[in-house]
N, C-alpha and C positions, 0 to 999 in steps of 0.2 A: 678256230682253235685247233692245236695239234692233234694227230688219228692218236687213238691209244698205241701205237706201236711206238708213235716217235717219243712219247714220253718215256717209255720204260729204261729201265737198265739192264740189259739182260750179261745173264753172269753165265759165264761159258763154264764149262766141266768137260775139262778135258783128258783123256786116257794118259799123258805123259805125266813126267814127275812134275813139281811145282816148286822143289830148290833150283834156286837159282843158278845162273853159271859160274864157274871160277871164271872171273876177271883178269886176266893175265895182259896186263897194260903199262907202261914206263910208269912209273908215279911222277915224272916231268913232264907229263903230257895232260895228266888229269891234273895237278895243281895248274898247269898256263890256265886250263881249261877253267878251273875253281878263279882263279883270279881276273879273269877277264871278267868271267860271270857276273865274280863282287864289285867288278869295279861300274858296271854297267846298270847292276839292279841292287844292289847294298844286300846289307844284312837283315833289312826290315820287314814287316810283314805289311802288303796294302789291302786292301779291299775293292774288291771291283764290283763290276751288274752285267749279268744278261739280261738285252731290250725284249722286250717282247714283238713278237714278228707283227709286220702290217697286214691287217684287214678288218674290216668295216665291226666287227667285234671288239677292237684293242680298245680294252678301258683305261690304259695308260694317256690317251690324249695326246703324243706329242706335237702335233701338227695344231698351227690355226686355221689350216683348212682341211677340213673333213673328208674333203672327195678325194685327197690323197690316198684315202685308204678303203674308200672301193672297191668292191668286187667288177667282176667284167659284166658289161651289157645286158642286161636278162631283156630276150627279143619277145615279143609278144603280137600273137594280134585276133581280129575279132575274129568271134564263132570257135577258136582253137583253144585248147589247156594251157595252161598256165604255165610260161617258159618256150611252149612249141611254135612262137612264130619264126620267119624266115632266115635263112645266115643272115648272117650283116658284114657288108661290106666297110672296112675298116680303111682309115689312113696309117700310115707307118707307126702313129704316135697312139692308136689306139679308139680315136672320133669316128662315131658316126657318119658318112658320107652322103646316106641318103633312107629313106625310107620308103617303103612299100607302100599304097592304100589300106586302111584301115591296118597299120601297124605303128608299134611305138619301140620305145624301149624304156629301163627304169634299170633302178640301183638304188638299194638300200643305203643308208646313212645311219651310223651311231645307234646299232642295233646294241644297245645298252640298255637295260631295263633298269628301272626302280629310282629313276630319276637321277642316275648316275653319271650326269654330265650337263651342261649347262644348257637349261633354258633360257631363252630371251629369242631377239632378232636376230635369224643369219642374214650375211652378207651375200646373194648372189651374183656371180660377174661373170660373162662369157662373153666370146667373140663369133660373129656372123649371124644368121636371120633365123629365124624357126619360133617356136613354141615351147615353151618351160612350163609345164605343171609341176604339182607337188602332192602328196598325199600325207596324212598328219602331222601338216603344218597348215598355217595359214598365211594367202600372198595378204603382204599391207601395202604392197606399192610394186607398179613395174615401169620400166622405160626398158627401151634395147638396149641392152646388154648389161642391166642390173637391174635383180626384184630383191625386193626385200621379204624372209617370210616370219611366221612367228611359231615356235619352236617351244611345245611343253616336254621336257625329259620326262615325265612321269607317263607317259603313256607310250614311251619305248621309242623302234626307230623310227626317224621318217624315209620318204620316197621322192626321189628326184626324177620326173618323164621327159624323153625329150618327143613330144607327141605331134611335132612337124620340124622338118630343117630343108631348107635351099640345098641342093647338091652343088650348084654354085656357089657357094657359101654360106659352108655349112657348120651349125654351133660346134664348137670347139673352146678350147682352153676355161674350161668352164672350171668355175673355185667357188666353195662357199666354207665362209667363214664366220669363226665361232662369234659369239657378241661379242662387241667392243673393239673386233682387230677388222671391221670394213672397211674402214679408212688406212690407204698406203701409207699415211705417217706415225700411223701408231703399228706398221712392222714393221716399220722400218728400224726398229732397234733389235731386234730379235729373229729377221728375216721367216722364215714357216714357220719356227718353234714358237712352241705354246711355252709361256715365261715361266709358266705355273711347273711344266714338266721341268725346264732349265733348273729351276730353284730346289727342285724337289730332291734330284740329283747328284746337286754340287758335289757333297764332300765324298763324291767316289773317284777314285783315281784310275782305274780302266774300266774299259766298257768293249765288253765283246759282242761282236754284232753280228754273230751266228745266223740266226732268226731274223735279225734287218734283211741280211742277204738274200735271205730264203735257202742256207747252204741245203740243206736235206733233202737230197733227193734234184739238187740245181741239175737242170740240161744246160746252162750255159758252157759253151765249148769255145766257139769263136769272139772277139771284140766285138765283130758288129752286133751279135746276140746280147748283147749287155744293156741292162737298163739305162735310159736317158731321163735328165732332169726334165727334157720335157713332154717324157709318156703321160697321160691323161691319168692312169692310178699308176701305182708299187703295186702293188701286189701282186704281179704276174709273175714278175723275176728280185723280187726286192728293191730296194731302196737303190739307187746310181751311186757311186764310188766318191761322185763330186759334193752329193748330201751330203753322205756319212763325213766326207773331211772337213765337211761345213758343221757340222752338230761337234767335230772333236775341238774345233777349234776354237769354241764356243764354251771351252768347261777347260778343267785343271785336268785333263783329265789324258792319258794314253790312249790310243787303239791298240784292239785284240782283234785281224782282220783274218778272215778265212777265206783261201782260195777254191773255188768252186774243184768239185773233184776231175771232171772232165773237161777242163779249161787246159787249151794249148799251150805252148811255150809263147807265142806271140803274145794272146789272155794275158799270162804271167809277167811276162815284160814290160807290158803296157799300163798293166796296172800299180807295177812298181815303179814309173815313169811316172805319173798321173798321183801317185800317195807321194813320193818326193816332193813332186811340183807345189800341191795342195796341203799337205799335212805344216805344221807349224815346225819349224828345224827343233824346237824343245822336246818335241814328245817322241816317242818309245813308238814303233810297231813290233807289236806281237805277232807272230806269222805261222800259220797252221795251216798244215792242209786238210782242207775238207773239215768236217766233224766225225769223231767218234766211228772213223773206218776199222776199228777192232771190232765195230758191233756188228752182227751180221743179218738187225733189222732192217739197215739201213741200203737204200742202193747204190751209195758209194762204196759200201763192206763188201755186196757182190762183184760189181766191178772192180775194186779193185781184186779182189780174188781172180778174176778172169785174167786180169792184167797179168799180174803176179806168176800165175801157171802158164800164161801163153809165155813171158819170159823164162819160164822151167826156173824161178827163185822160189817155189815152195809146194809139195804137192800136197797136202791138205789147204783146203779151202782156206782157211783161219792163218795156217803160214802162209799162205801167197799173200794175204792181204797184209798178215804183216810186217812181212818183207817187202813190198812196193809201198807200205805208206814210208819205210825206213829212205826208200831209193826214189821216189816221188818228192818224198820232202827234201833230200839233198838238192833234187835237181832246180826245185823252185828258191829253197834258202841263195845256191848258185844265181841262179836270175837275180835276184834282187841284189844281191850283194855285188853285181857285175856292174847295175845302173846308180844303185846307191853310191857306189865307191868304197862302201868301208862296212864291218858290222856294227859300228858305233851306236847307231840308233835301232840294227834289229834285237828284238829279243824271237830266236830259232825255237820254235816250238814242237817237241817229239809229241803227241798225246798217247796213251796207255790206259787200261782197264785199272780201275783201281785197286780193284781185291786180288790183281792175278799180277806178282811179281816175274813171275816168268816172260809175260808178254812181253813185259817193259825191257827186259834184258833182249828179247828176242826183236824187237825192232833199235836198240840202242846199239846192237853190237852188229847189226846186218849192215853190208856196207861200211860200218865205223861210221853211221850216222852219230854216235855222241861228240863225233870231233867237230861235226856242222853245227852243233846245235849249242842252246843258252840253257834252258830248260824242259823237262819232265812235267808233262801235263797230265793231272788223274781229274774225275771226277768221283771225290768221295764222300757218295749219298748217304745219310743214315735216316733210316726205316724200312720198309719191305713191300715189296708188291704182295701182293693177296690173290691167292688163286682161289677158285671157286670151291675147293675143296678145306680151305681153311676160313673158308666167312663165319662159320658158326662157331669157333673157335676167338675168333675176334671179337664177335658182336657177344661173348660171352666174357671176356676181360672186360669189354667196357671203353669209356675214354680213362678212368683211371688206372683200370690196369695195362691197356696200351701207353701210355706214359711209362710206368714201372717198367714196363719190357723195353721201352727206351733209353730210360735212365740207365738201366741197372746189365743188359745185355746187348741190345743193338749200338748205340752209341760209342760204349766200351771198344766193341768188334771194329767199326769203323775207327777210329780211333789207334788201333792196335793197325791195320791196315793202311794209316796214313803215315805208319810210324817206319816200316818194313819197304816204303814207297821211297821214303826220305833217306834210308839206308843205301837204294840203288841209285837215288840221284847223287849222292853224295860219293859212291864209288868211280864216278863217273866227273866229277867234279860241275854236277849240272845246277840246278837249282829246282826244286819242287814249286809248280804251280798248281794251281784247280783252274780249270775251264769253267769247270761248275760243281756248284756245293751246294749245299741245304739238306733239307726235311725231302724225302723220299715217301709219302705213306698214298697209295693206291691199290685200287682193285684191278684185276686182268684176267682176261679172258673170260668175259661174261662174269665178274665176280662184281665188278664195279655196277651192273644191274642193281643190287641190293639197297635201298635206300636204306636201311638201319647200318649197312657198314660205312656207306659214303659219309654219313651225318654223325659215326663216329670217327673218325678218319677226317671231318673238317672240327669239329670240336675239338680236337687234340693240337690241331694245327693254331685254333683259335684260345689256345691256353695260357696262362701266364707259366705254366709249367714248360712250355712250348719255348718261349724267351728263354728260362735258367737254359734249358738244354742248347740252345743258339749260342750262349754264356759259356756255356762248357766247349762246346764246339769249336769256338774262333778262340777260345784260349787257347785248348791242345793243339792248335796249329802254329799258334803264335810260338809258342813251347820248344815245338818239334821243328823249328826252325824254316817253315814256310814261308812261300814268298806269296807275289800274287795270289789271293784268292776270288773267283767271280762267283757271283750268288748267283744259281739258276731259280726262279727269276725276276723283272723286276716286279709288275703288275701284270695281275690277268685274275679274271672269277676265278673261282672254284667252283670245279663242278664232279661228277663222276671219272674225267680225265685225269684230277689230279687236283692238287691244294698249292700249284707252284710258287704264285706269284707270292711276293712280302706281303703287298697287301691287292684286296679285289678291286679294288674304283681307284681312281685320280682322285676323288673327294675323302678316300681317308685320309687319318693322321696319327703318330706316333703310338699316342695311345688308343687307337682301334684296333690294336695288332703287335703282339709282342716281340715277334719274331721282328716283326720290321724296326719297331724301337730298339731293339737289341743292335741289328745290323745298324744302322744310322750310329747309334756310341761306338763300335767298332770301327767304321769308319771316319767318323771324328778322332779317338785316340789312334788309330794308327797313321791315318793319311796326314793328318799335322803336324807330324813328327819334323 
């Protein structure tokens, strides 16, 4: 699950003024601008999803094989603690090559409690010689290079060992797979994807794959550093470039792609080469650099700052960063548009702080990035982090009167913010999107300790009162004349980190959760249009 850092929003206060600038621009520059826009994203509002990142926790399920989402190797061995046996010598793709005396290795699977994912038979398949154990499961059958095991979800995850391998030929490509998909002819229609997530999905129309990538905090720099289709898990570097165009091409649905923040010109070029090649000539990419570099928890926020000031474009921290996201993203929109040919199919993505109009001015006019670009990206959260000094403040409104503070002032605010956003994309002749939206309600900084706040803070989220405000939400955007919107996010628990996901397990449905019934009608009525 994500640290409490990467969830929050942090809202800068800054010593300058917060009116915006006078705009002194052709008005034939901002209508071409305005009409290329319209011609490219319409006048309509969609609805989109943020996936939930890969690891051995995601109760989203997308995969029919499980070991896709794996954590790395935990080395062990006898007489030592738990985790403390030897390095391990790895192959490129991430397999075991050999083992020590009296050592193993193991990796958790579908660390999912309460029976949140499918019991029955997995499938297991590997290639080369060794020993496969297993820990709560039980083997029903093995031959080289398939056991079959048996798999109760109510008793949480299981454990995969590999407790001997030939260094001559040593297990590798090793897959286990959910019931019913063991057999290659029954994926063959749906290649990894689990049908259940495909279906679940459908009627959203982009899908931003922030959290697929792993962008937060990405070291990927070079192309060879890039994840491959056939690394043994994701979860080191994210998902490969060639999945994601396989899972878009798969739905109705656009990319929303983010390029890694420290990824070269070559990175960038190659990857606009390789989404040409692969993505379907119908769909839309959305193109952002990095995430959320205004924020300054992130370490793209600091490096770019570093950047930013070693180029002398800003000398406060917050202006360096966001003057090179302005001149960062010209240079990357440039790459693509050099290998694409045309901006026909990119939608140029600026992102921006949502409650701070000044930002948005300040990276839209650095450079004259709004001439590069389609649209204005905000993420406009409504509810509030919880500092430790207001927990007893909350836990004394209640779920009902945090409701009311929602309904009645927070919402409102947000809303009034979305309004004042759509003001400067429109001077600009841009279009207003959200990267990400929803319900915001968390503790920080030691506040999210409190069990009496967390269990009020999920109860509100688990409210039918929860839906009207969803209702309210995606109307005044519709209203205020939004485009894109993505829902941050799609499935994930809830836990003291935060209430993100629409709903907690693959196993709910519509009416477990109103928030998520509410999003699914919004995007039915809009995306059908």
């Amino acid at each position: 699950m994500r640290s409490l850092i990467y969830f929050l929003c942090v809202i800068f206060v800054f010593s300058v003024r917060l009116d915006v600038f006078a705009f002194d621009d052709s008005s034939s520059a901002v209508a071409r601008n305005r009409e290329q826009v319209l011609r490219k994203l319409g006048n309509e509002s969609k609805l989109g999803l943020n996936l939930a990142g890969v690891c051995d926790w995601n109760t989203e399920l997308p995969f029919v094989d499980v070991f896709l989402e794996t954590r790395r190797w935990i080395s062990q061995q006898e007489g030592k603690s738990w985790g403390e046996g030897p390095e391990l010598e790895l192959d490129e793709r991430g397999w075991v090559r050999h083992l020590e005396d009296g050592c193993w290795v193991e990796v958790p699977l579908c660390t999912i409690d309460g029976g949140n994912y499918p019991s029955g038979i997995y499938t297991v398949t590997y290639e080369g010689k060794g020993q496969l154990a297993f820990n709560g499961a039980r083997v029903v059958s093995e031959k080289q290079g398939t056991t079959l095991i048996d798999v109760d979800s109510q008793h949480g995850a299981f454990w995969l060992r590999i407790t001997a391998t030939d260094p001559s030929d040593y297990i590798r490509n090793i897959h286990v797979y959910l019931p019913n998909f063991g057999s290659s002819d029954l994926r063959a229609e749906n290649g990894i994807w689990n049908p259940d997530f495909l279906e679940r999905w459908k009627s959203m129309k982009v899908f931003r794959t922030m959290d697929w990538q792993a962008t937060n905090g990405s070291k990927l720099r070079k192309w060879s550093d890039r994840p491959q289709v056939e690394d043994a898990t994701y979860t080191k570097s994210g998902l490969p470039i060639e999945i994601i165009c396989d899972f878009i091409n798969r739905t109705d649905a656009d990319l929303w792609f983010c390029i890694p923040d420290q990824a070269d010109d070559d990175f960038v070029r190659r990857t606009a080469q390789l989404l040409k090649e692969q993505v379907n000539s119908e769909k839309l990419i959305y193109l952002e650099y990095s995430n959320e570099v205004w924020n300054s928890s992130f370490e793209q926020s600091r490096r770019a700052s570093e950047k930013g000031k070693a180029l002398k474009i800003g000398e406060s921290d917050w202006e360096a960063a966001w003057h090179y996201t302005a001149r960062r993203s010209i240079e990357i929109f440039t790459i693509f548009e050099e290998v694409w040919g045309s901006t026909d199919r990119l939608v140029r993505v600026l992102p921006t702080q949502a409650v701070n109009p000044f930002v948005s001015e300040q990276i839209l006019q650095f450079d004259d990035a709004w001439r590069h670009a389609d649209a204005l990206a905000i993420a406009p959260y409504f509810g509030m982090s919880v500092p430790k000094e207001d927990v007893d403040e909350v836990i004394a409104l209640g779920v009902d009167g945090m409701l009311k503070k929602l309904e009645k002032e927070i919402l409102p605010e947000t809303i009034d913010a979305i309004k004042k956003q759509k003001e400067v994309a429109d001077r600009y002749g841009l279009k207003l999107v959200c990267y990400e939206a929803g319900q915001h309600l968390v503790g920080l900084w030691g506040a999210n300790d409190s069990e009496e706040l967390n269990r009020i803070l999920m109860s509100v989220n688990r409210s039918e009162r929860m839906g009207e405000l969803y209702d309210r939400y995606y109307r005044a955007w519709e209203e205020l004349g939004g485009g894109t919107l993505c829902h941050f996010s799609s499935v994930g628990k809830w836990t003291k980190w935060g209430s993100w996901g629409l709903i907690e397990y693959a196993t709910e449905m519509p009416e477990d959760s109103p928030k998520y019934r509410v999003t699914l009608e919004y995007a039915k009525r809009w995306n059908c249009k």
